[in-house]
C-alpha positions in Angstrom: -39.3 18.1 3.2 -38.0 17.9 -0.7 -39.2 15.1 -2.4 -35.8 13.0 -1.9 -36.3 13.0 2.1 -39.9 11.9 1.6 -38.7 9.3 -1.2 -35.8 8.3 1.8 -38.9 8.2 4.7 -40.8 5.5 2.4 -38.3 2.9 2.1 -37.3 3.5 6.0 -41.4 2.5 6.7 -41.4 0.0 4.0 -38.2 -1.7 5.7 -36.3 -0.1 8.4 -33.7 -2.9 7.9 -32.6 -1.6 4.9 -29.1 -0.9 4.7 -27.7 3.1 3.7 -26.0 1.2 0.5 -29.2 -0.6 -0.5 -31.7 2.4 -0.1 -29.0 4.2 -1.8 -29.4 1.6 -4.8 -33.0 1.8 -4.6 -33.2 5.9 -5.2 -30.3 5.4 -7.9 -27.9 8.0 -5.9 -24.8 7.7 -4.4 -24.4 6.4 -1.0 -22.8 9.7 0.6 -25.5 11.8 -0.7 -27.8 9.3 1.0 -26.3 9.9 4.1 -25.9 13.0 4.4 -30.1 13.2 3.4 -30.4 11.0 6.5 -28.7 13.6 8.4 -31.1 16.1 7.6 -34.0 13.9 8.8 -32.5 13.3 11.8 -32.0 16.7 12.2 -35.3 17.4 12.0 -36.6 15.4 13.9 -37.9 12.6 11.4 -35.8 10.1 11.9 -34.9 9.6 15.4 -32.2 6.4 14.8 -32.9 3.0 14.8 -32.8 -0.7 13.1 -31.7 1.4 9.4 -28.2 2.0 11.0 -26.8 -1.2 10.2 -23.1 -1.8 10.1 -21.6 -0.6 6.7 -18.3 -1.4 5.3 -15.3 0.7 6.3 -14.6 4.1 5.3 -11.7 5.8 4.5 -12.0 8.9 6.0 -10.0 12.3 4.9 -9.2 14.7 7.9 -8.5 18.5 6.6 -8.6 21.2 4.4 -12.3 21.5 2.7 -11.9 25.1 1.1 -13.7 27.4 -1.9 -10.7 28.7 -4.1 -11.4 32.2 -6.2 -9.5 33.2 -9.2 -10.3 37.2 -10.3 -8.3 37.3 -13.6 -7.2 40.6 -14.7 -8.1 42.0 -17.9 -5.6 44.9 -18.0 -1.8 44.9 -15.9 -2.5 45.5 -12.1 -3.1 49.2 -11.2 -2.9 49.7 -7.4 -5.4 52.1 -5.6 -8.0 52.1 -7.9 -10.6 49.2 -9.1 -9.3 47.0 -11.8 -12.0 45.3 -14.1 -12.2 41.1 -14.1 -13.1 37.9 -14.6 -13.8 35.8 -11.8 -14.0 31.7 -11.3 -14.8 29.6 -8.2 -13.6 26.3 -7.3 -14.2 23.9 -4.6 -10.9 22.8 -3.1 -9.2 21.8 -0.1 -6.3 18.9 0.3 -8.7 16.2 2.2 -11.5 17.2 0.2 -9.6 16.7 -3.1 -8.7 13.7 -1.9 -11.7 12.4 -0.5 -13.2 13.6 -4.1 -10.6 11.6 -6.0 -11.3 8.2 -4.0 -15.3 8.4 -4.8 -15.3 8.6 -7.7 -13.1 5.4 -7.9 -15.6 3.8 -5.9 -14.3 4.2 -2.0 -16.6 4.6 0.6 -15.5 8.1 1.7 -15.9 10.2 4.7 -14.8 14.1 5.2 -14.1 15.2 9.0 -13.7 19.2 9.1 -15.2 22.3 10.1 -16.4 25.2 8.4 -18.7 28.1 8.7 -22.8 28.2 8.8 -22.2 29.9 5.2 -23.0 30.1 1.7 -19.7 28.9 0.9 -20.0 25.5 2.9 -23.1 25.2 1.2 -21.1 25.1 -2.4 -18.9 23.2 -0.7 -21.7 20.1 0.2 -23.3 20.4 -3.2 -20.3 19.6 -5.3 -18.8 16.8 -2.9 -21.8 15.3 -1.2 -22.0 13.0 -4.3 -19.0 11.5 -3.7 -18.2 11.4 0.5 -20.1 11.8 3.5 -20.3 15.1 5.1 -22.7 14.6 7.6 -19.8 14.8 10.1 -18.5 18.1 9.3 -18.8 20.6 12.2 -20.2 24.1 11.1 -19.6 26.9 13.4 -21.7 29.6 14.0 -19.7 33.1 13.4 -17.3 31.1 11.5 -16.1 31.6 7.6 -15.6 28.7 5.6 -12.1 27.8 4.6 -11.3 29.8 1.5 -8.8 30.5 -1.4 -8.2 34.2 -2.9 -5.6 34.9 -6.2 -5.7 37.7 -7.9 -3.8 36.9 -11.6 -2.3 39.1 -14.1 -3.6 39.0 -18.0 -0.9 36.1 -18.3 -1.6 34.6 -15.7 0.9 35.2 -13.3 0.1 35.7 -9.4 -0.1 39.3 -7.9 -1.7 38.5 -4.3 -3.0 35.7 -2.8 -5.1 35.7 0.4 -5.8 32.9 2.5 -8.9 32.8 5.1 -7.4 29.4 6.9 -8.4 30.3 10.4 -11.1 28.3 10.6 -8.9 25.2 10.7 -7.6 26.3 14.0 -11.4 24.4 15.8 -10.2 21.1 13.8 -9.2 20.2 17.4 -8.6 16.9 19.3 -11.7 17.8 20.8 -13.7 17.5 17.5 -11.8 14.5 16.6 -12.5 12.4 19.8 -16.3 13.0 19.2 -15.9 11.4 16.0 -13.4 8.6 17.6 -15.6 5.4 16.8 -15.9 6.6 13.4 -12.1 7.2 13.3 -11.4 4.2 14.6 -13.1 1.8 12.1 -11.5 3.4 9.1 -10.1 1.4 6.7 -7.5 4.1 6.1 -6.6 7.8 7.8 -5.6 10.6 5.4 -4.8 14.0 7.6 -3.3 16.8 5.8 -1.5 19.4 7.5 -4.4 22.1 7.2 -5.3 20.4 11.0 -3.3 21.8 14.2 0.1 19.9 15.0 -2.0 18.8 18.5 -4.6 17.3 16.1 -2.1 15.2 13.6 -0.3 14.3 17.3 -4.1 12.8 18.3 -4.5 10.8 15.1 -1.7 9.5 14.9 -1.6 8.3 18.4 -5.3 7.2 17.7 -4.4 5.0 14.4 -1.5 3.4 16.0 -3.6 2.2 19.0 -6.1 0.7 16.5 -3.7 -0.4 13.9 -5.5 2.0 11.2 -3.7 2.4 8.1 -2.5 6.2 8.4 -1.6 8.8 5.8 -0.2 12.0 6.3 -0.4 14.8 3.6 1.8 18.4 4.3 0.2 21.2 2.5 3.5 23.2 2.6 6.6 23.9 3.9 5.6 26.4 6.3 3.3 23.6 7.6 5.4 21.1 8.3 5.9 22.1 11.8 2.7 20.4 12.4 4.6 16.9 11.6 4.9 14.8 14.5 8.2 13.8 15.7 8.7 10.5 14.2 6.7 8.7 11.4 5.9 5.3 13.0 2.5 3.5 12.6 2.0 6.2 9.2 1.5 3.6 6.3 2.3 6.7 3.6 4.1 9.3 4.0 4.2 11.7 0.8 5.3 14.9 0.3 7.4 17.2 -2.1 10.5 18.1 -2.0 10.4 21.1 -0.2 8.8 19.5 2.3 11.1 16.9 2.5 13.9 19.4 2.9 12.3 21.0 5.6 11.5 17.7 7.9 14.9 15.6 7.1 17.5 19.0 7.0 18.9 17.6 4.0 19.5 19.6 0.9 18.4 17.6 -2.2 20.5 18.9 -4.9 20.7 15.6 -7.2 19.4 12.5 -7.5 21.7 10.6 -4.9 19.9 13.6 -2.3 16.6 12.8 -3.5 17.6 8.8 -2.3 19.0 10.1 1.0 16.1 12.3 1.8 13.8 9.3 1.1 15.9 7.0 3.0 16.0 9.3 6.2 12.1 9.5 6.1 11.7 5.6 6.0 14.2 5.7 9.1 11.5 7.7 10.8 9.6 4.9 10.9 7.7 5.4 7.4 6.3 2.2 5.7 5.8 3.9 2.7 7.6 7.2 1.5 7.3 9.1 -1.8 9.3 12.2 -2.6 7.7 14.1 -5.7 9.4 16.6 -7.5 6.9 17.8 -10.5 8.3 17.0 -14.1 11.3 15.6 -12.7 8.9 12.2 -11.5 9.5 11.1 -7.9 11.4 8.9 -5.6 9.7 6.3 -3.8 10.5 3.6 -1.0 9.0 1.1 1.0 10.6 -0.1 4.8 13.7 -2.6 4.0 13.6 -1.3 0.5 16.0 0.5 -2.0 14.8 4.0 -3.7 13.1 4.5 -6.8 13.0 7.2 -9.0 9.8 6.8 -11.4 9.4 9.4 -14.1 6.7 11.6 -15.0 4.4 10.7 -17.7 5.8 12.4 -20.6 4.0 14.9 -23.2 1.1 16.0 -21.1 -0.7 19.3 -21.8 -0.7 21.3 -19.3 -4.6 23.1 -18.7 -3.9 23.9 -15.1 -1.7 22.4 -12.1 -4.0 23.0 -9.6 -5.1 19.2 -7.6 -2.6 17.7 -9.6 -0.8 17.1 -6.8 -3.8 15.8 -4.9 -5.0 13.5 -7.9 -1.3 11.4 -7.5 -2.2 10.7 -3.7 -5.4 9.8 -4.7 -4.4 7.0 -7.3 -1.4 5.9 -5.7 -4.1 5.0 -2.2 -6.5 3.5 -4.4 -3.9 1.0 -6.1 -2.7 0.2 -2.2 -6.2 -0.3 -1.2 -7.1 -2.5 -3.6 -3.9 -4.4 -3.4 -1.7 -3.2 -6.1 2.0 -3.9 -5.6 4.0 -0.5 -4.8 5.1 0.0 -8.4 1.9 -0.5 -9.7 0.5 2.1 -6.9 3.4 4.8 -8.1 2.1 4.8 -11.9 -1.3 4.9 -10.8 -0.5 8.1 -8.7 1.3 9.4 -11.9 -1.2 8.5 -14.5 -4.1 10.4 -12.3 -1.7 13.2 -11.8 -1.3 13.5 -15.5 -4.7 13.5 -16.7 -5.6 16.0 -14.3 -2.7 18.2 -15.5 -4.7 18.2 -18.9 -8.0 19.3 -17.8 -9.1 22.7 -16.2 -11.0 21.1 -12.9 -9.2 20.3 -9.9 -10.3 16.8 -10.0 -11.2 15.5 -13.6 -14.9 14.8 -13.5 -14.4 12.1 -16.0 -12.5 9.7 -13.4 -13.8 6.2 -12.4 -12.1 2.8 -11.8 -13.0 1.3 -15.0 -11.5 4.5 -16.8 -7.9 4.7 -14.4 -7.3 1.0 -15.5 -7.9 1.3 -18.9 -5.9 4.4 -19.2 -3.1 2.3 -17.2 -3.8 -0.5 -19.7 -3.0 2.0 -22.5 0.4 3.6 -21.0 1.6 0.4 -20.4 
């Protein structure tokens, strides 16, 4: 045992009514990386279960994509059939997990549901997100490689190949998602992104709308999208890009009044919520009984790199909604996250907390 177990063991003897949150204080770490120390114990065999588990508040828990993304940057223009000298970075990634990310460091009790190999890269993977969600849950699979992210870029940047390893995503079955079922069904919100079998988004949707769960459904990309279900009712959020849009409505959106229709449509698939992005251009947004929206984007940002951008507007838009923002206040949240991301070189800014998003809102404003 490492000497946070044996620290985790003493309180547990000292109290085994203590709840996760409260030992979690005690040690001065973050309630996630608690749990998933717990985990380990129980694993082997030290902690067999008992009067520690208490009740703790609801979870949201993030259903997806949990992925390690390489760069290899080119020093010289791409010669094929030969080796080409570079520079490589590595990122943790993954929709759900950026999300999931986003939402603890603002504080949200956080819980990832995925699978992924038995694998170094998992192991990268748990260091830099145990911090801020449980991952106790995650099934590894023997055999199996974590989720993973290839790009091979030019001297200016530009893509020459991309190679996705995605297979993986292809055990995130029902199957795996009915063991977790209680947990599921005590959420205080869903997020699935479209990295999870279209038999899998069918099961959780089915699941929230039995249990009156707040549900959110996140595409990935177009090609994706024919893992949507048929309709949208019981899903609290539905956002997406245009593209996506396009692809689930049929509509072309060539102007702004095609951007309303398109946003329309998906609210008369039984949407609560719907936002449209569309990058610089700002997004559309509606709620049920509503009209549509357009908010810009926030204007002379510095671009560092795009990437989780995308996943950092989600993730500010849910937490205004979650602590009970109204919807317009819940859009420029989305967009102010979005923005400061857009300015800094990690997929998720590692400055971000809830004190921090309001005063930046306070600012704007």
């Amino acid at each position: 045992m490492n000497e946070k177990e044996r620290a985790v063991l003493e309180l547990i003897r000292a109290n085994p009514y203590l709840s996760q949150q409260e030992m979690a204080d005690a040690l001065r770490i973050s309630r996630p990386s608690l749990a998933n120390i717990i985990s380990g114990l129980i694993k082997q065999g030290k902690i067999q279960g008992r009067a520690y588990i208490l009740p703790e508040e609801k979870e949201i828990i993030c259903i997806g994509g949990a992925n390690i993304d390489r760069k290899f940057h080119l020093n010289e223009q791409t010669q094929l059939g030969t080796s080409n000298p570079a520079s490589m970075s590595v990122s943790v990634g993954g929709v759900a997990r950026n999300i999931g990310e986003n939402l603890g460091r603002l504080d949200h009790h956080v819980r990832l549901l995925t699978v992924a190999g038995n694998d170094s890269d998992w192991d990268v993977i748990v260091r830099e997100s145990s911090s801020f969600m449980d991952v106790s849950d995650v099934g590894q699979l023997i055999g199996k490689s974590t989720g993973s992210y290839s790009a091979v870029l030019d001297p200016t940047g530009e893509l020459v190949i991309a190679l996705a390893n995605m297979e993986i995503y292809d055990y995130l079955t029902p199957v795996y998602l009915e063991e977790k079922s209680r947990i599921i069904s005590n959420a205080s919100m869903i997020i699935i992104d479209l990295n999870c079998p279209k038999e899998s988004v069918d099961y959780i949707k089915n699941l929230a709308n039995q249990k009156g769960n707040p549900l959110v459904i996140i595409p990935v990309s177009s090609p994706k999208m024919n893992r949507m279900p048929t309709d949208l009712k019981g899903v609290t959020w539905f956002i997406c890009n245009r593209d996506e849009a396009e692809t689930y409505t049929g509509l072309i959106i060539d102007n702004e009044e095609d951007w309303k229709q398109a946003v329309q449509k998906l609210l008369a698939f039984g949407a609560e919520n719907v936002v449209v992005t569309s990058g610089s251009k700002g997004i559309m947004a509606a709620t049920a009984g509503g009209e549509a929206i357009r908010f810009p984007a926030v204007q002379n940002v510095h671009v560092e790199d795009v990437t989780g951008a995308g996943d950092a507007f989600v993730s500010g838009l849910l937490h205004g909604h979650l602590i009970g923002e109204p919807f317009e206040e819940n859009i420029r949240m989305g967009l102010l996250n979005a923005a400061k991301t857009l300015e800094c070189s990690s997929t998720v800014r590692p400055e971000l907390t809830r004190d921090l998003l309001k005063k930046e809102l306070e600012e704007l404003q």
